[in-house]
C-alpha positions, 0 to 999 in steps of 0.5 A, spaced: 617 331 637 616 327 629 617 321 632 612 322 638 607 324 631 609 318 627 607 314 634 600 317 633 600 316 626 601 308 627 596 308 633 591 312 630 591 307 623 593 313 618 596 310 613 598 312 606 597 320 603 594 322 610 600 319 615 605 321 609 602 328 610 602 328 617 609 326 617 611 332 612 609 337 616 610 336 623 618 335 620 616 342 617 615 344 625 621 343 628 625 344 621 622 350 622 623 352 629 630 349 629 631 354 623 627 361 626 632 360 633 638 361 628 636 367 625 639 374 628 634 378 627 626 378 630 624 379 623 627 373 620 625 369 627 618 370 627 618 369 620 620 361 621 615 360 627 609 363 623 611 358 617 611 353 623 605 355 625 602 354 618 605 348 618 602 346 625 595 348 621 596 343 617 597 338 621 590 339 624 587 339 617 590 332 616 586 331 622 580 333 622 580 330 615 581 324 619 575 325 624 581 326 628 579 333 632 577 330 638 583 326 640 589 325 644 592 328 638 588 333 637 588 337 644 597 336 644 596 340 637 592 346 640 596 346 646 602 347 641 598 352 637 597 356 642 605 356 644 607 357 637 602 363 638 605 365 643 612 364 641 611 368 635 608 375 639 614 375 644 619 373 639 626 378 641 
């Protein structure tokens, strides 16, 4: 997935504190998804996956910031957001 956003990153000609940014928190996602899948307790998963989500969030506001919302980009992050919903309510 981070290298799908560092594509997209360099196609969309984000470039310094916004790609870095982008960059960081998509790490953040899949970091934190990896982590929440490891934990024991639906607790501990679900709060990995809203730190995900947070993250998610601030990918799109990177985006927007970049007058971005209505790219390719954009409709895969609502997708994902609308997965990472999801995943977070019937986390078991």
């Amino acid at each position: 997935m981070t290298e799908g956003i560092k594509f997209f990153c360099q196609k969309l000609g984000l470039k310094g504190d916004a790609r870095n940014q982008l960059d960081r928190a998509s790490r953040s996602i899949a970091l934190n998804l990896a982590e929440g899948s490891g934990k024991r307790t639906i607790k501990d998963k679900k709060k990995f996956y809203q730190i995900s989500l947070g993250s998610l969030r601030e990918c799109q506001a990177v985006l927007i910031l970049e007058n971005l919302k209505n790219s390719r980009i954009w409709i895969i992050s609502d997708k994902l957001g609308g997965s990472l919903y999801r995943l977070i309510q019937n986390a078991r």
